[in-house]
BALOBA-1460 file (C-alpha; in Angstrom, 3 decimals):
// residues 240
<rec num="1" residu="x" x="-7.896" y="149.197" z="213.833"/>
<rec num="2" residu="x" x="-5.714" y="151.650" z="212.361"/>
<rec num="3" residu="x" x="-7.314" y="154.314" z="209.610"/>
<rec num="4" residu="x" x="-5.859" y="152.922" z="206.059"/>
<rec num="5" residu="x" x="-6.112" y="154.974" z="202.896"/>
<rec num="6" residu="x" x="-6.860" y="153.218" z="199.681"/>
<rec num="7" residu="x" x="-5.144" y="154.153" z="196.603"/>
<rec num="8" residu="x" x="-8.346" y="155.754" z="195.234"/>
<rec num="9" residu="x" x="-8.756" y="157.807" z="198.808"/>
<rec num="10" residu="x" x="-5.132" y="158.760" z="198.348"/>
<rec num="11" residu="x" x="-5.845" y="160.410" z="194.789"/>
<rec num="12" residu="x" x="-8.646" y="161.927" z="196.338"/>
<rec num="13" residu="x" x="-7.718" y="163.472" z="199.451"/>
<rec num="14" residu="x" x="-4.256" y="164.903" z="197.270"/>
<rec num="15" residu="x" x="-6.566" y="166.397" z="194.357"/>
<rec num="16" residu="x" x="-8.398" y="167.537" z="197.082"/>
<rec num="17" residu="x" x="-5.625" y="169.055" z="198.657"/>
<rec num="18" residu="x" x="-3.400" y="169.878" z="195.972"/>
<rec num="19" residu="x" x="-2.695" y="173.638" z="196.265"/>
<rec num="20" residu="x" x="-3.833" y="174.409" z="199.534"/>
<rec num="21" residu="x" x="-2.593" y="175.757" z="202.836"/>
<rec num="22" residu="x" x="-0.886" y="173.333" z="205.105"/>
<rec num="23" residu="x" x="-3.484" y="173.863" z="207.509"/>
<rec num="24" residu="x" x="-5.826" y="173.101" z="205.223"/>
<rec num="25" residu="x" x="-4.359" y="169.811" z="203.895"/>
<rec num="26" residu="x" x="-3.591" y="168.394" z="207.621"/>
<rec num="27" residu="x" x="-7.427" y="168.625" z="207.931"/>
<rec num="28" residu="x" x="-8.567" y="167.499" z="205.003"/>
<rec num="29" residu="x" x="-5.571" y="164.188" z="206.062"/>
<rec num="30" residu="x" x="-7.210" y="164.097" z="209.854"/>
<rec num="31" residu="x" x="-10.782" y="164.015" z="208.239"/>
<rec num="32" residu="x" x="-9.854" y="160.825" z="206.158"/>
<rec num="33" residu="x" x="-8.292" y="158.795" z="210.233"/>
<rec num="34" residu="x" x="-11.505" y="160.604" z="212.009"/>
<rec num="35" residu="x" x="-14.440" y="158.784" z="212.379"/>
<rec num="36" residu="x" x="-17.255" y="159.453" z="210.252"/>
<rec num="37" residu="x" x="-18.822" y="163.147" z="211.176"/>
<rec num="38" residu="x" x="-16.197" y="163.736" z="213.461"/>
<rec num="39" residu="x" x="-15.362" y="167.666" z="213.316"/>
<rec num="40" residu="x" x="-11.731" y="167.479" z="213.093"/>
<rec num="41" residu="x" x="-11.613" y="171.414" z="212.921"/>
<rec num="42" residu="x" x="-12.644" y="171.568" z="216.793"/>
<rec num="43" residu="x" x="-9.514" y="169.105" z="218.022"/>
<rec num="44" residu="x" x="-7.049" y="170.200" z="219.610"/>
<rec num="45" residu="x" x="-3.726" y="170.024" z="218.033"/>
<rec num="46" residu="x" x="-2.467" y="167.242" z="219.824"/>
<rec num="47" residu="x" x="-5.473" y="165.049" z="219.086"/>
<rec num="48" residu="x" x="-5.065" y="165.787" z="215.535"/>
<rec num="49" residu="x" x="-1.321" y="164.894" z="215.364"/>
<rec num="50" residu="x" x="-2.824" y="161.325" z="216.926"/>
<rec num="51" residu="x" x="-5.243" y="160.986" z="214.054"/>
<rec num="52" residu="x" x="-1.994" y="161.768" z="211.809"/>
<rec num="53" residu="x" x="0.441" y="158.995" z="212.901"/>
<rec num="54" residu="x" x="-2.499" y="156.495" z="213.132"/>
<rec num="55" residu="x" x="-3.260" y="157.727" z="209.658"/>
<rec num="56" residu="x" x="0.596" y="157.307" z="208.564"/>
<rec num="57" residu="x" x="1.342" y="154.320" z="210.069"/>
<rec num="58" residu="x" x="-1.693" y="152.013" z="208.612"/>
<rec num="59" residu="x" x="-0.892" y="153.462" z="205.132"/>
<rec num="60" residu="x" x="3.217" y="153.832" z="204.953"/>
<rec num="61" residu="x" x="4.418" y="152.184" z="208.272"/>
<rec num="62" residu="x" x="5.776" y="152.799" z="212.022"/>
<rec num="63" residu="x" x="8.786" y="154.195" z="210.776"/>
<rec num="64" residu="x" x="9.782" y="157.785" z="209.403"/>
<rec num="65" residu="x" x="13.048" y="157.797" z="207.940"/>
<rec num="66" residu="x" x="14.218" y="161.866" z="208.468"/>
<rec num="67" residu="x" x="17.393" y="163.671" z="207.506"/>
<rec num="68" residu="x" x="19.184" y="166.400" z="209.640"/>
<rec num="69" residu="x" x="22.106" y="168.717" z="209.940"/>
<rec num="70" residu="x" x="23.776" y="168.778" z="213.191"/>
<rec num="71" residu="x" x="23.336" y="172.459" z="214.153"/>
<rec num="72" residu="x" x="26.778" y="172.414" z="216.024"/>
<rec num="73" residu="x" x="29.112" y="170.818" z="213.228"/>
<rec num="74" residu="x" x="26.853" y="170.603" z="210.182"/>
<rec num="75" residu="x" x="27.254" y="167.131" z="209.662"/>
<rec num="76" residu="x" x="23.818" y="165.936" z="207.594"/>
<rec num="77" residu="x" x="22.623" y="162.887" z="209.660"/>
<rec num="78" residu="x" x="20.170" y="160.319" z="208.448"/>
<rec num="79" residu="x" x="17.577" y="159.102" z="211.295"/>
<rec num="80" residu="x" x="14.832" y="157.398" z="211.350"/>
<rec num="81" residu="x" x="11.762" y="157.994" z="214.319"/>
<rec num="82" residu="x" x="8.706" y="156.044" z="214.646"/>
<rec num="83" residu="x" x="5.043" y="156.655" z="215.265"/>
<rec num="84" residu="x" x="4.616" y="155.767" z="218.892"/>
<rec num="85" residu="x" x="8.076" y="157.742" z="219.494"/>
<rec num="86" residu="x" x="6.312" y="160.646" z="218.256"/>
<rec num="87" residu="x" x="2.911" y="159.790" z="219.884"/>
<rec num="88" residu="x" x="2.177" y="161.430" z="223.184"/>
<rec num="89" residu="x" x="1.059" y="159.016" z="225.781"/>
<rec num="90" residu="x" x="-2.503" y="157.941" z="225.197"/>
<rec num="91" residu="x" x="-3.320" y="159.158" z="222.145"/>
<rec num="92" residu="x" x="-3.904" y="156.416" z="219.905"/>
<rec num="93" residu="x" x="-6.898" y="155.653" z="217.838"/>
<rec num="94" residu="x" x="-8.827" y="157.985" z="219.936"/>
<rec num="95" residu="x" x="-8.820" y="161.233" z="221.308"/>
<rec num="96" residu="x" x="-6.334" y="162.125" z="224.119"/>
<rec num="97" residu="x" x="-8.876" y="163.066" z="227.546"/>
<rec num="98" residu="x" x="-10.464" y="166.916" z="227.067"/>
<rec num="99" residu="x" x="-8.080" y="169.550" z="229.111"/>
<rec num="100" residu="x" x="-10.368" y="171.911" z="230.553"/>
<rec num="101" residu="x" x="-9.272" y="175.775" z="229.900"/>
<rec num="102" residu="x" x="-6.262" y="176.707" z="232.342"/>
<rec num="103" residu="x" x="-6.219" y="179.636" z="234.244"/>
<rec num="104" residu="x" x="-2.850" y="181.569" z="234.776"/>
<rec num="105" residu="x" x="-1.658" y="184.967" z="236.165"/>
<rec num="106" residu="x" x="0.539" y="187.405" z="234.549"/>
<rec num="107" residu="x" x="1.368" y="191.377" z="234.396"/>
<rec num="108" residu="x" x="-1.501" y="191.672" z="236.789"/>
<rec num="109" residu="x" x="-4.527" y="189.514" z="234.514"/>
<rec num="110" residu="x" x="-6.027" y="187.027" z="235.473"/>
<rec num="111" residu="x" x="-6.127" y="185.164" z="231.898"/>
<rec num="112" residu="x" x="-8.500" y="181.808" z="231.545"/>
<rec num="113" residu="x" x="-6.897" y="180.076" z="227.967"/>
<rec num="114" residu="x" x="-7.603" y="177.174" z="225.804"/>
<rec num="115" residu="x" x="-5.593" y="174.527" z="223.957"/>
<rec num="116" residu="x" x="-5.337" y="175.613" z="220.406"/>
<rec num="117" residu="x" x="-7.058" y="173.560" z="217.168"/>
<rec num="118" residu="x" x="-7.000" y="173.178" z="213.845"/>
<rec num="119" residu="x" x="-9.507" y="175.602" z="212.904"/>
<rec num="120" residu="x" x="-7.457" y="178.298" z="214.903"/>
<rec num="121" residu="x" x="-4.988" y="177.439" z="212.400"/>
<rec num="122" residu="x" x="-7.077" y="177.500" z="209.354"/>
<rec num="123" residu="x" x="-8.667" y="181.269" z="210.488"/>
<rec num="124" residu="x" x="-5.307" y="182.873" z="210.529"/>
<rec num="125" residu="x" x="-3.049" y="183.934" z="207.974"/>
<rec num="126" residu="x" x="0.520" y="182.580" z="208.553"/>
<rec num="127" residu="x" x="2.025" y="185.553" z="206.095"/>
<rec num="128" residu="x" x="0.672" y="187.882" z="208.444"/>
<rec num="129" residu="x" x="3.207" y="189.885" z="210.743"/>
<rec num="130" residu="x" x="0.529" y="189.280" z="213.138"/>
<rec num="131" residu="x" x="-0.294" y="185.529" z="212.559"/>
<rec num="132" residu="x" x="1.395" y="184.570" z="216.308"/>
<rec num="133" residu="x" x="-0.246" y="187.524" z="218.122"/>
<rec num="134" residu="x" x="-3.132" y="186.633" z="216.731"/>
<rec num="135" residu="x" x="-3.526" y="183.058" z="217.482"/>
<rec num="136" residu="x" x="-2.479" y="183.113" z="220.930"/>
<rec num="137" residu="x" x="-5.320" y="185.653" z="221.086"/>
<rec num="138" residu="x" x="-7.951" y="182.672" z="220.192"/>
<rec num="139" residu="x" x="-6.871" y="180.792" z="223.209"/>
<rec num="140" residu="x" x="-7.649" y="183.346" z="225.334"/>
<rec num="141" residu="x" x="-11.324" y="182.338" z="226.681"/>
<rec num="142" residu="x" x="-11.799" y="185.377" z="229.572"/>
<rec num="143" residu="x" x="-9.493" y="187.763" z="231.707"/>
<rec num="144" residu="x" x="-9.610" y="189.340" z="234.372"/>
<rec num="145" residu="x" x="-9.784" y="192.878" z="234.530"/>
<rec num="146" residu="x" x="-11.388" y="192.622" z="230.609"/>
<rec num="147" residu="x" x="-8.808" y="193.497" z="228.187"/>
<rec num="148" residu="x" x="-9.570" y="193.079" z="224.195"/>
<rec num="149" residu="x" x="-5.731" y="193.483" z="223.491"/>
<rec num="150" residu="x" x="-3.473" y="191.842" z="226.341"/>
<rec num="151" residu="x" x="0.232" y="193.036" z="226.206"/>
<rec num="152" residu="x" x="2.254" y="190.906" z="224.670"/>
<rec num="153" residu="x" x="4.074" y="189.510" z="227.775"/>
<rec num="154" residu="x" x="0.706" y="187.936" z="228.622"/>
<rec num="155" residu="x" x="0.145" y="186.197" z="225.594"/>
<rec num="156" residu="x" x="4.218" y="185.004" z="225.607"/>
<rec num="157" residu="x" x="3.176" y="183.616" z="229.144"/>
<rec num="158" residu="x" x="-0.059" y="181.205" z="227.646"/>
<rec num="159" residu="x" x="2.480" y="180.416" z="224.919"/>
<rec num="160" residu="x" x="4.466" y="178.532" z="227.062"/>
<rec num="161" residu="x" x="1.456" y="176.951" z="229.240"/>
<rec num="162" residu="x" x="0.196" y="175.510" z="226.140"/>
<rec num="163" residu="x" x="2.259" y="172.550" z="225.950"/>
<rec num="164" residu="x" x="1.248" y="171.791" z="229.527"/>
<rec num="165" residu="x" x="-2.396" y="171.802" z="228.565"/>
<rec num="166" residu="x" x="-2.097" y="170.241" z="225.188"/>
<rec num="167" residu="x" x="1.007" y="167.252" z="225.321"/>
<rec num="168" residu="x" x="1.338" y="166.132" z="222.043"/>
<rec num="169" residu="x" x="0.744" y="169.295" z="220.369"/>
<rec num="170" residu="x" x="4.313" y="169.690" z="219.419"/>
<rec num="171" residu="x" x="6.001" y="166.809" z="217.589"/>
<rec num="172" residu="x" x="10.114" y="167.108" z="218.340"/>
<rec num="173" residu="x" x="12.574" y="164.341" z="218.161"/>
<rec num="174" residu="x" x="15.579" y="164.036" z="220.637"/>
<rec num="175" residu="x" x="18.846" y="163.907" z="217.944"/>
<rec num="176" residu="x" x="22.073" y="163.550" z="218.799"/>
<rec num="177" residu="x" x="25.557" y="163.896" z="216.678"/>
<rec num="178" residu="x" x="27.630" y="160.828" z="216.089"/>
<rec num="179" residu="x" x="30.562" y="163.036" z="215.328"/>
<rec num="180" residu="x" x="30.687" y="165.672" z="217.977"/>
<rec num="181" residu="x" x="28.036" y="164.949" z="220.594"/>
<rec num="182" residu="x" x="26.294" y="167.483" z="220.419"/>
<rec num="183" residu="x" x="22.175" y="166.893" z="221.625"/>
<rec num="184" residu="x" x="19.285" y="168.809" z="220.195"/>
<rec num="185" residu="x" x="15.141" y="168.357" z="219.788"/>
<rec num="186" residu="x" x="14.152" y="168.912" z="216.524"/>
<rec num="187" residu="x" x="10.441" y="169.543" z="215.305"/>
<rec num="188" residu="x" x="9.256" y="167.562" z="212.853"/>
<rec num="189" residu="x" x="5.493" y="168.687" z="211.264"/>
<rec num="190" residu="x" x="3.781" y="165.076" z="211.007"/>
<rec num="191" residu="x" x="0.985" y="167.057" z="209.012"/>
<rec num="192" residu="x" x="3.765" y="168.150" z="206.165"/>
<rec num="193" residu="x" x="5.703" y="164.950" z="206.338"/>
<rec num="194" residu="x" x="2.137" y="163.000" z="205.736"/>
<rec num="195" residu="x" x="1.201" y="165.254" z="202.912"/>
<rec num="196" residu="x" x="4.532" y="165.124" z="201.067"/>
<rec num="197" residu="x" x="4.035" y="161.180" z="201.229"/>
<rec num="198" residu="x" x="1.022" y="161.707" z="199.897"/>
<rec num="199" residu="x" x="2.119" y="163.856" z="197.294"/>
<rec num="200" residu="x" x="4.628" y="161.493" z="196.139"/>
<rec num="201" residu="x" x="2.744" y="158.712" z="195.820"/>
<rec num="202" residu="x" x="-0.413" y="159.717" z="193.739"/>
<rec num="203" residu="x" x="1.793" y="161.489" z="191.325"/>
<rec num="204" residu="x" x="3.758" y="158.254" z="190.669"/>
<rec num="205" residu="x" x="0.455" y="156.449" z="190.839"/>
<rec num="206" residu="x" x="-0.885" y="158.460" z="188.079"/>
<rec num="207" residu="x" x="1.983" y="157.734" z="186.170"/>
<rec num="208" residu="x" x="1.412" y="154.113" z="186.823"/>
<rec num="209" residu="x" x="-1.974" y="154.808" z="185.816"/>
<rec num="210" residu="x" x="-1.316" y="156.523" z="182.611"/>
<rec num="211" residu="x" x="1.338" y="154.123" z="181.385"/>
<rec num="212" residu="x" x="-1.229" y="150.959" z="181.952"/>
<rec num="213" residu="x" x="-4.225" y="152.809" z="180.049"/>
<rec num="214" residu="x" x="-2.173" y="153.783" z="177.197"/>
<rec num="215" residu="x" x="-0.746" y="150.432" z="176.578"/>
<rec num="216" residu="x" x="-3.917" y="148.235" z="177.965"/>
<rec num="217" residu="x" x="-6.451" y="150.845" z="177.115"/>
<rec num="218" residu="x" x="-7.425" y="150.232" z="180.984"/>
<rec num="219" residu="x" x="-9.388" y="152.832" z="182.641"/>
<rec num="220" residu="x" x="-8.269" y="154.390" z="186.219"/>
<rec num="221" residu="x" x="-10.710" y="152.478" z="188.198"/>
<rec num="222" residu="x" x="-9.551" y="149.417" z="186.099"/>
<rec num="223" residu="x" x="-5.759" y="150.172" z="186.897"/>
<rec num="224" residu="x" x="-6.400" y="150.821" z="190.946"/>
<rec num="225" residu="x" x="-8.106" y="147.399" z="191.107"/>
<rec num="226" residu="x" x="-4.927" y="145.858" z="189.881"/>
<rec num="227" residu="x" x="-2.536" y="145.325" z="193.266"/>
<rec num="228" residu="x" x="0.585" y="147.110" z="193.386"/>
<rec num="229" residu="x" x="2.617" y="143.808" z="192.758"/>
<rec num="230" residu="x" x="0.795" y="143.231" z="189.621"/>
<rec num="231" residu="x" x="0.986" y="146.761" z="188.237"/>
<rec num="232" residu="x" x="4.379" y="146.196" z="188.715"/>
<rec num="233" residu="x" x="4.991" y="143.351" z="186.766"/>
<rec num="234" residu="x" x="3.256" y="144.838" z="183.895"/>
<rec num="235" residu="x" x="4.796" y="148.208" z="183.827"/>
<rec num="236" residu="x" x="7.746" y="145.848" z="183.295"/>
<rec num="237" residu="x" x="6.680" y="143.995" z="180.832"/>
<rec num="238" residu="x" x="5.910" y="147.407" z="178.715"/>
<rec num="239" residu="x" x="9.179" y="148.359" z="178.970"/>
<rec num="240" residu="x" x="10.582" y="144.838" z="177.128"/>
């Protein structure tokens, strides 16, 4: 069964959320599809995007209408991608299968690595100049000889071997331009698109909400336990 946030959840998790770091909000999203006591913080990235679509698609649908500019001719496109296009195989409703840590050589180490997670995110500062330098640096589980600071060619090298360890991790969608042909993979951030969803609707919920209590005198709780067809009917009706 697919996770499904209520209306009241929804106001939560964005007043919740409201104001913090994307990191931060795609947990605080992951922890409302996780099962109860489930330490989202610890999954890898793609297991988290899987909580995210599951999440997205039992409370707004399979499909994610996106706009685009064709990077070769500028033409804005209008697409639309669904859930399981952006799923990696496997991962739905559940965790993908644990990836052990990898083991690779480059620039003479021996360099034993990890898939990244959420809470590698959430412990580095994306404003830093060293924000990329320093996450690939929390994937690194051992080396060989011991190095505390691995030149950068190393860490470029696990940069690339993480997709291979993590599928899923990265969310792109294969485009391509009605006008001149052109093909491209764009990445699309299921963790922003969610939020800004989210966003949207609990501010024009609490608009709902606000209109109803001033001209019913109905509380929030009182408003939420009206369905969405009926709220509409009498935000109509104040309008006569």
């Amino acid at each position: 069964m697919r996770p499904e946030l209520t209306e009241a959840q929804l106001l939560s998790v964005w007043e919740t959320g409201d104001g913090q770091a994307p990191p931060a909000r795609a947990l605080l999203l992951a922890a409302a599809a996780a099962a109860p006591g489930e330490a989202v913080a610890d999954l890898t990235l793609a297991d988290l995007n899987a909580l995210l679509l599951d999440l997205r698609e039992g409370s707004f649908g399979a499909a994610l209408p996106c706009a685009a500019d064709c990077p070769n001719c500028d033409e804005p496109l209008e697409v639309s991608v669904t859930t399981d296009e952006l799923r990696a195989p496997g991962r739905r409703n559940v965790p993908g299968p644990r990836r052990d840590p990898a083991t690779l050589l480059a620039e003479g180490y021996e360099v034993t690595y990890r898939a990244l997670t959420g809470g590698d995110l959430l412990s580095v500062d994306p404003a830093s100049p060293e924000a990329r330098r320093t996450l690939l640096s929390r994937c690194v589980v051992d080396t060989t000889p011991a190095a505390d600071d691995l030149p950068e060619g190393v860490l470029e090298t696990v940069a690339q071997r993480l997709a291979d360890l993590d599928p899923g991790a990265d969310t792109v969608v294969p485009l391509t331009c009605p006008y001149c042909r052109h093909a491209w993979t764009a990445a699309l951030d299921v963790a922003d698109y969610l939020w800004a969803e989210v966003e949207g609707y609990a501010r024009r919920l609490l608009h709902e909400v606000h209109t109803l209590a001033s001209v019913y005198g109905w509380s929030e709780s009182e408003v939420l336990a009206v369905s969405p067809a009926r709220r509409r009917f009498y935000l109509a009706a104040t309008a006569v």
